[in-house]
VEXDREN-2710 file (C-alpha; in Angstrom, 1 decimal):
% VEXDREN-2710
k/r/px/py/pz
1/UNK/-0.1/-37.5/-51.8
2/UNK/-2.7/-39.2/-48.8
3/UNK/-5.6/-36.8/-48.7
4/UNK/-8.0/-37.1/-46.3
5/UNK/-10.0/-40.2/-45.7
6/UNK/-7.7/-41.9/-47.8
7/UNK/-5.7/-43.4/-45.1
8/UNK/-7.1/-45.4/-41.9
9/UNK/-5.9/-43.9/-38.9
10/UNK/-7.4/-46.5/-35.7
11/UNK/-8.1/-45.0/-33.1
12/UNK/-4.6/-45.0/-31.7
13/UNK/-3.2/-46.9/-29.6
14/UNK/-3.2/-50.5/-27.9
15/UNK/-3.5/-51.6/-24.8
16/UNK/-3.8/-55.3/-23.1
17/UNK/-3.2/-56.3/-19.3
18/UNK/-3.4/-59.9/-18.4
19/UNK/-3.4/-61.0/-14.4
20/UNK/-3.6/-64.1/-12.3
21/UNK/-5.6/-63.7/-8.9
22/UNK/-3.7/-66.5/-8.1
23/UNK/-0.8/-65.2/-8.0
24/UNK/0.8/-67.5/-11.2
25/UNK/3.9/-66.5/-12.8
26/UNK/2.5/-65.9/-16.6
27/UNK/5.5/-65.5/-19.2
28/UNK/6.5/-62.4/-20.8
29/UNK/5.8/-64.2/-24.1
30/UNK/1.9/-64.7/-23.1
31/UNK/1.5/-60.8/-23.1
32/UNK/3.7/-60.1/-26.7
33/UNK/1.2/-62.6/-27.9
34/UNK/-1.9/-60.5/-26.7
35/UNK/-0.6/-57.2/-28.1
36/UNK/0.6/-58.4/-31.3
37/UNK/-3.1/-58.7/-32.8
38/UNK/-3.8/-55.0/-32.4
39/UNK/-0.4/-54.4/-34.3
40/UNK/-2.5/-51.8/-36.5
41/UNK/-3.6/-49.5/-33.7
42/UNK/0.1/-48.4/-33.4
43/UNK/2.7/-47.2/-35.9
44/UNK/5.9/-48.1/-34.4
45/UNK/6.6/-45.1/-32.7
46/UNK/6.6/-46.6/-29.3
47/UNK/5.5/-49.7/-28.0
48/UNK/5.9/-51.3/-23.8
49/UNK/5.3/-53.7/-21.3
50/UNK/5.3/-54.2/-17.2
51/UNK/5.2/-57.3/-15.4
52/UNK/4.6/-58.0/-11.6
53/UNK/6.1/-59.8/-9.6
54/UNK/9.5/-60.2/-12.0
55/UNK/12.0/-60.1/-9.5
56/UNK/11.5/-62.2/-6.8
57/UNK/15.1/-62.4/-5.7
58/UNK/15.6/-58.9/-5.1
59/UNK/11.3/-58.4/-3.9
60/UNK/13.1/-55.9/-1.1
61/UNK/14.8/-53.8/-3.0
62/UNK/13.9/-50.9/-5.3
63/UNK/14.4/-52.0/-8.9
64/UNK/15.7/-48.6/-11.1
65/UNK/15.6/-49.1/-14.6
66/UNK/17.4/-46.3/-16.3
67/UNK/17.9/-45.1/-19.5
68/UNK/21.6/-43.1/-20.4
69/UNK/22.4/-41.0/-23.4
70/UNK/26.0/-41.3/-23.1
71/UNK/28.7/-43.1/-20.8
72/UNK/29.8/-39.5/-18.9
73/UNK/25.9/-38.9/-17.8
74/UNK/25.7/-42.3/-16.3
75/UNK/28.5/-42.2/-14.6
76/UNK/27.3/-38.8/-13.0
77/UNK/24.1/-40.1/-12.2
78/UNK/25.1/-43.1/-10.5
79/UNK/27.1/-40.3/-8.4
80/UNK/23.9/-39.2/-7.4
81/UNK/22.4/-42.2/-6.6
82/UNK/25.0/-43.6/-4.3
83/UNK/24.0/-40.7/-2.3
84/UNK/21.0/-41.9/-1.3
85/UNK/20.7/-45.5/-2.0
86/UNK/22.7/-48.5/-1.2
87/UNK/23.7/-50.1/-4.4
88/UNK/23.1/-53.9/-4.1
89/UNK/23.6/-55.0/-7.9
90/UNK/23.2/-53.7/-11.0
91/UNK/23.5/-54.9/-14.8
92/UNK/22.8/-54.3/-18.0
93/UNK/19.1/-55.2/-19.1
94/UNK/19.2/-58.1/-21.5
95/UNK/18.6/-57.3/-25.1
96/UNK/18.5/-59.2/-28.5
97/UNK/19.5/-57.1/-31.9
98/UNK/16.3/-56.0/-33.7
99/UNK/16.5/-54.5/-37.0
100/UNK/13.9/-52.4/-36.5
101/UNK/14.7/-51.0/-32.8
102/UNK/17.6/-48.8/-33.3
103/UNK/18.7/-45.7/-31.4
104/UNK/18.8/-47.2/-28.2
105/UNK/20.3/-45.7/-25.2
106/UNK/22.3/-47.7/-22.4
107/UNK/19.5/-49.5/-20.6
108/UNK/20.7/-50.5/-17.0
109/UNK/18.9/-52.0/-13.6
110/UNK/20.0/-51.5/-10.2
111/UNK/18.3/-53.0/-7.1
112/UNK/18.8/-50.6/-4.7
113/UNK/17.5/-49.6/-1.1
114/UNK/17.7/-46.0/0.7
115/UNK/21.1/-45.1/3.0
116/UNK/19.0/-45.7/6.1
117/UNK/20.6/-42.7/7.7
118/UNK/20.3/-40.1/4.8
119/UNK/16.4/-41.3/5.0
120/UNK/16.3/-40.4/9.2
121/UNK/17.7/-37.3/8.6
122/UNK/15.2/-36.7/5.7
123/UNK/12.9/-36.9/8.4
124/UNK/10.7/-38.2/4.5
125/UNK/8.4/-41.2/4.1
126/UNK/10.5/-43.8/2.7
127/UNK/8.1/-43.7/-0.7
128/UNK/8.2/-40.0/-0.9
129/UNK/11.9/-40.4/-0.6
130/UNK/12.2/-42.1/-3.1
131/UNK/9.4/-40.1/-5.2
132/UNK/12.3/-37.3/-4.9
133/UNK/15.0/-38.5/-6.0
134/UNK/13.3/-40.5/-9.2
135/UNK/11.9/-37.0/-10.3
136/UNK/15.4/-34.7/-9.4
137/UNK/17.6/-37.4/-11.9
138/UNK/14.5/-37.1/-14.5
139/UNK/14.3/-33.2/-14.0
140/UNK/17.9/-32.8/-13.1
141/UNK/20.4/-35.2/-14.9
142/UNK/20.1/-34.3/-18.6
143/UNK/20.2/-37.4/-20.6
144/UNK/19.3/-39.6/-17.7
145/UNK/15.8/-41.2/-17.0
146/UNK/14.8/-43.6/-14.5
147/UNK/11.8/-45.0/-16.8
148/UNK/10.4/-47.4/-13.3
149/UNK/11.3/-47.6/-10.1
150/UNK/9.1/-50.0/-7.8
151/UNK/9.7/-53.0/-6.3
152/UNK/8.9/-57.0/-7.7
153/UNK/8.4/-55.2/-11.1
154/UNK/10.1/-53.1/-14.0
155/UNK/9.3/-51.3/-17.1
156/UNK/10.3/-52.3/-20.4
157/UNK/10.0/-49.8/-22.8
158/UNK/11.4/-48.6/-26.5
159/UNK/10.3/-46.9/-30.0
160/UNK/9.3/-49.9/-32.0
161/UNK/5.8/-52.1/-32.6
162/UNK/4.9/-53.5/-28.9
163/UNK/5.8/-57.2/-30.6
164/UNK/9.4/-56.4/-31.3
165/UNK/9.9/-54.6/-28.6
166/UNK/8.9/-57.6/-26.3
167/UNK/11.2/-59.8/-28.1
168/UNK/14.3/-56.8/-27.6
169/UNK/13.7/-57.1/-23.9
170/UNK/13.5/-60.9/-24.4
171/UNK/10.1/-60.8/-22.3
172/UNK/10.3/-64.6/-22.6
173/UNK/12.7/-64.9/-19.7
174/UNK/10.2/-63.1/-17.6
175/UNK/7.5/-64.4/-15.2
176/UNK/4.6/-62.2/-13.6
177/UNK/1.8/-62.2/-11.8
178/UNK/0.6/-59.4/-13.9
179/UNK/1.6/-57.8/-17.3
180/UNK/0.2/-54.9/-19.4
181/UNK/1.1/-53.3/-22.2
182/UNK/0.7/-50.7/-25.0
183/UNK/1.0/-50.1/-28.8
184/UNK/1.5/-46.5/-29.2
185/UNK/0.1/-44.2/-32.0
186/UNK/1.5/-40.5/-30.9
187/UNK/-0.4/-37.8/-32.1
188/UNK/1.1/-35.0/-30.7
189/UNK/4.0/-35.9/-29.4
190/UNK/7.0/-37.3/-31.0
191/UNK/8.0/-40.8/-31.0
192/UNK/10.8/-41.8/-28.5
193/UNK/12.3/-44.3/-25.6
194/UNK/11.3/-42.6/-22.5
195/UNK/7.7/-40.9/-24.4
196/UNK/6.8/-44.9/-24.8
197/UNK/4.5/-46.6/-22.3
198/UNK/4.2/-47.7/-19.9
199/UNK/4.8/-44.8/-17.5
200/UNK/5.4/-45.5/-13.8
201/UNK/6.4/-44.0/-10.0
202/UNK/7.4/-46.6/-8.0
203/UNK/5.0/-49.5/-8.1
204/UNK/1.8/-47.5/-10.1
205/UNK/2.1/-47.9/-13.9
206/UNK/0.0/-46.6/-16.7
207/UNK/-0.6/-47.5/-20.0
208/UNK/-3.6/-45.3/-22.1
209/UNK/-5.5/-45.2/-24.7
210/UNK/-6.5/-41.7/-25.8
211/UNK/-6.0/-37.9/-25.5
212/UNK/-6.4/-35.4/-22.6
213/UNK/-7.8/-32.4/-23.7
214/UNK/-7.4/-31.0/-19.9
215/UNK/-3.4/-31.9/-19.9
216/UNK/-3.1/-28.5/-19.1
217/UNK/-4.8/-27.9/-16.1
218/UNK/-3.9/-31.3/-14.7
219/UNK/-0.4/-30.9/-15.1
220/UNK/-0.7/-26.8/-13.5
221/UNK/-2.6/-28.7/-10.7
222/UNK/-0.2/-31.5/-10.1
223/UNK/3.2/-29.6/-10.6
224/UNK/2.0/-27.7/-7.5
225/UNK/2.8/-30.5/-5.4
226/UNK/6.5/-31.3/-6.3
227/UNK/5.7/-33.5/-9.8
228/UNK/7.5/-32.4/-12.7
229/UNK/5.9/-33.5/-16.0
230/UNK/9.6/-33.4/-18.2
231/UNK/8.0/-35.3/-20.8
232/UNK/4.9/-33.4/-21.8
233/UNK/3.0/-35.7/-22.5
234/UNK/-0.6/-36.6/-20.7
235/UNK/0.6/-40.2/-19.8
236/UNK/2.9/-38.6/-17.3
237/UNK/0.9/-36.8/-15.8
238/UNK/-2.1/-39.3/-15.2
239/UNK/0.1/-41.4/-13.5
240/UNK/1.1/-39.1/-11.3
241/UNK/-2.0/-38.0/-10.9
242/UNK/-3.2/-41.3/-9.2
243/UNK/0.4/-41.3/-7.5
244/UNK/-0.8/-37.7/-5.5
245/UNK/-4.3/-39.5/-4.9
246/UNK/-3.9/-42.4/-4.0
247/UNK/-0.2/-42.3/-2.2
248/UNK/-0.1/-38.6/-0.7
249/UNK/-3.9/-38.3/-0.3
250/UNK/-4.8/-41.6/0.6
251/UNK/-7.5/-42.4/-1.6
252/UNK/-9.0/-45.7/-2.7
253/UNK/-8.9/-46.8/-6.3
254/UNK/-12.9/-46.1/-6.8
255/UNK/-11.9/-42.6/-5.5
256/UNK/-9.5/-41.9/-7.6
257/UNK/-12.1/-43.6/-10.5
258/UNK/-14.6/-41.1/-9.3
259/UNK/-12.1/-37.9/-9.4
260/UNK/-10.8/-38.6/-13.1
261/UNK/-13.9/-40.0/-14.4
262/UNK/-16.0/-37.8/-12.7
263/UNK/-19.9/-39.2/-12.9
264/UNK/-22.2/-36.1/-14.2
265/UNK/-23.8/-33.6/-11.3
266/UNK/-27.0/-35.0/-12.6
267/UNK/-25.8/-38.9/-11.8
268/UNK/-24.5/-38.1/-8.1
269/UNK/-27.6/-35.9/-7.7
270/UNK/-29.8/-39.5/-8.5
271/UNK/-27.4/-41.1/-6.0
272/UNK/-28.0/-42.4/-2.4
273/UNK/-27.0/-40.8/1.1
274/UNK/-24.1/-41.1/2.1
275/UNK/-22.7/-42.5/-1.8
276/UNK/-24.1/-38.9/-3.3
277/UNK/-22.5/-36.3/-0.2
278/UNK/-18.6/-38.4/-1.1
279/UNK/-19.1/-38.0/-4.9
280/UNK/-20.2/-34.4/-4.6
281/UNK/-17.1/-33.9/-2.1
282/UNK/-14.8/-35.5/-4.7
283/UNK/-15.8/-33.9/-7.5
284/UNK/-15.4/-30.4/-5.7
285/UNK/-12.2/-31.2/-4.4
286/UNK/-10.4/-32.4/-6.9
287/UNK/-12.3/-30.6/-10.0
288/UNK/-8.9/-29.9/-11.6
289/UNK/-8.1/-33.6/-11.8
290/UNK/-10.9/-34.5/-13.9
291/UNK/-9.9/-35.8/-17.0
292/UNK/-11.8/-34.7/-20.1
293/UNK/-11.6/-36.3/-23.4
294/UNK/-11.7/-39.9/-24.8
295/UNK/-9.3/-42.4/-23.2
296/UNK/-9.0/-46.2/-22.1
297/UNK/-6.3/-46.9/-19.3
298/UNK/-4.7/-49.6/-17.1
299/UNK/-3.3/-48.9/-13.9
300/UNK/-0.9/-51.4/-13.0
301/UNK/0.3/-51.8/-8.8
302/UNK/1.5/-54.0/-5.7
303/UNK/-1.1/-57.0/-6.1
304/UNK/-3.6/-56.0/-8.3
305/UNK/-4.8/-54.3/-11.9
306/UNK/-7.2/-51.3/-12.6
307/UNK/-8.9/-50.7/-15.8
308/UNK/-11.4/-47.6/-16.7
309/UNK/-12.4/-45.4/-19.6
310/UNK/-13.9/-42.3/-19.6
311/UNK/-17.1/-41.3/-18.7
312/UNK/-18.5/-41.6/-22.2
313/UNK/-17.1/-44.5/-23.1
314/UNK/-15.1/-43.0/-25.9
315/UNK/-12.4/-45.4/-26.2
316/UNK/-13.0/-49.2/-26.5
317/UNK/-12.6/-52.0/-23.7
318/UNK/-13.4/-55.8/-23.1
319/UNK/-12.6/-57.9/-20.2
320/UNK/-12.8/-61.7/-20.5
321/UNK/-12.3/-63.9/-17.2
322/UNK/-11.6/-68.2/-17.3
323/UNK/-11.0/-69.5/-13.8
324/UNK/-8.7/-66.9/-11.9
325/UNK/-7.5/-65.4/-15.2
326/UNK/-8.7/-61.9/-15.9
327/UNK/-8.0/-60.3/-19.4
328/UNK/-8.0/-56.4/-20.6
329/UNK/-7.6/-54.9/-23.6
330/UNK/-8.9/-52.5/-26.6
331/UNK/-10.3/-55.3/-28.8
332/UNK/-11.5/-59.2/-28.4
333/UNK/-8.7/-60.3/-29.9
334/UNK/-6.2/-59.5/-27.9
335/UNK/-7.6/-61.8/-25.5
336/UNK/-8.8/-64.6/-27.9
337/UNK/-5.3/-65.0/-29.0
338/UNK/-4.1/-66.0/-25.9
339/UNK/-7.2/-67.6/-24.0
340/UNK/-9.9/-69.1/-27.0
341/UNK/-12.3/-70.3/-24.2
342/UNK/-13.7/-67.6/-21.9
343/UNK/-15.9/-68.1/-18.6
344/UNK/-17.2/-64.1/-19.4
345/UNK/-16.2/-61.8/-21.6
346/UNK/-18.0/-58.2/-20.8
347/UNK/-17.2/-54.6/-21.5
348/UNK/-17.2/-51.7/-18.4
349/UNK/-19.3/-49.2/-18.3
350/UNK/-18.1/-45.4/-19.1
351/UNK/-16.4/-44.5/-15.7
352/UNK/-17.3/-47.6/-13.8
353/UNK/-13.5/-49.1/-12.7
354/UNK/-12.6/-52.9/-13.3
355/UNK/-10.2/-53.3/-10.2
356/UNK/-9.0/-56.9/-9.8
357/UNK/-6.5/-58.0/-6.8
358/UNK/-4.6/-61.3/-5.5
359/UNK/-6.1/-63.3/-3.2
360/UNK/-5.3/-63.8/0.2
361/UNK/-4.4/-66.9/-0.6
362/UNK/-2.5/-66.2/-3.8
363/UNK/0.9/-64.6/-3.2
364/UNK/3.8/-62.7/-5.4
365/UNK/5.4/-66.1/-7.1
END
């Protein structure tokens, strides 16, 4: 029998995000490389990826990745969707046999735009649209989940180390502008396809680090506004956390910083007019979408890449840069093992966001 302090537990979790300003297409094989060092944080249990910028042939259309349980419930979900979308293609996502990734579900994509005159008589943004129909088939259509749904970008997700599951999807084939991804170690939920990370609504993805001690009261908050958090987990419902902020509320991403990783009264108190009357609204307004408890995350979008920890600085980061290149992840060498020779290599500060974008100049290859 393990007793106690017999066994070394990490702690938990992986997570690395590589991005070009430039807008370069980096291979899916560059990020598998990345994750593969911090194989010990996770325990195979879940392990994902996004990429940016993927599909450049279809960059107008909605890209729906779906898990199925069985035949029957795809066929009634893809009688749902041809309610409200036109169905341009779709396909099975290419897979290679892994011994160790079994149990999978039928994995298909469809590039799809909305029925232009089912979205008039919504009388819906064409986002919130969307938004609504993503969460009714995840909410709705039991054994069904639509595990991304943005444009230019898709999910790849699966129970299994991160390494093997890049090489399921067969990342290789893949080229981004962006990529993150995550090594899970789940400690109190269990350990399957649509639980692993990354989680996304349309374009926003997250991948974390960590343990919400408020899930609670940020899912109560957030399910008042439409968002059903199916999976239980406190992934889910950060990422639709900065979906209501950010989308619905309009925020920028150093408000949404300064909502979830609150600074202390006593720091906004220090601060200068008008910085110190915005945090102080923030804080107040938004009190139940602070997140408490230790956690590291990447917020993946449209252009661009945000990284923050907690206020405490509880979970581990480092960010290394050479030329446009900008690296994330939980340890050094995640970004050793693919760039040696760095320009900087730093790590944030507790609650201080690490937003990097495309330049003008650098477009979605």
């Amino acid at each position: 029998m393990i007793r106690e302090g017999q066994e070394h537990i990490p702690s938990g979790c992986a997570i690395s995000g590589i991005f070009s300003r430039e807008g370069r297409r980096i291979g899916g094989e560059t990020i598998i490389r990345s994750i593969a060092p911090m194989h010990d944080r996770s325990n195979g249990l879940g392990g994902g990826f996004a990429g940016y910028g993927i599909y450049p042939q279809y960059a107008d259309d909605y890209a729906f990745h779906l898990f199925y349980d069985t035949p029957d419930v795809r066929r009634a979900c893809e009688r749902y969707l041809e309610q409200y979308f036109e169905i341009h293609t779709y396909e099975k996502i290419p897979t290679r046999h892994m011994p160790s990734i079994t149990g999978e579900p039928m994995i298909l994509r469809y590039f799809l735009t909305p029925v232009r005159t089912v979205l008039d008589d919504s009388q819906l943004d064409e986002r919130e649209y969307v938004v609504q129909r993503v969460l009714h088939v995840n909410a709705q259509i039991e054994g069904a989940f639509v595990f991304s749904s943005g444009k230019n970008m898709g999910v790849f997700k699966a129970v299994g180390f991160p390494e093997d599951v890049g090489a399921f999807y067969r990342l290789e084939d893949y080229g981004g502008y962006c990529w993150t991804a995550h090594g899970r170690y789940p400690t109190n939920t269990p350990g399957w396809w649509g639980g692993a990370h990354p989680f996304a609504l349309l374009d926003c993805t997250v991948v974390h680090n960590g343990e919400i001690s408020s899930y609670d009261a940020n899912r109560r908050f957030i399910e008042m506004f439409g968002y059903a958090c199916t999976l239980k987990t406190d992934t889910e419902a950060i990422t639709y956390i900065i979906d209501y902020l950010t989308r619905r509320r309009g925020l920028t991403l150093p408000e949404v910083a300064g909502v979830i990783a609150a600074p202390f009264w006593s720091t906004i108190a220090a601060m200068p007019e008008p910085q110190r009357s915005r945090a102080a609204y923030l804080r107040n307004a938004f009190s139940s979408l602070l997140i408490n408890g230790p956690f590291s995350i990447l917020v993946g979008f449209e252009g661009g890449l945000m990284a923050l920890n907690d206020r405490l600085k509880l979970r581990s980061m480092v960010v290394g840069e050479r030329g446009d290149m900008v690296y994330i992840a939980s340890e050094e060498c995640a970004i050793r093992a693919v760039e040696p020779e760095l320009d900087t290599l730093w790590s944030p500060g507790g609650g201080q966001p690490v937003i990097v974008t495309l330049n003008q100049k650098g477009g979605q290859a």
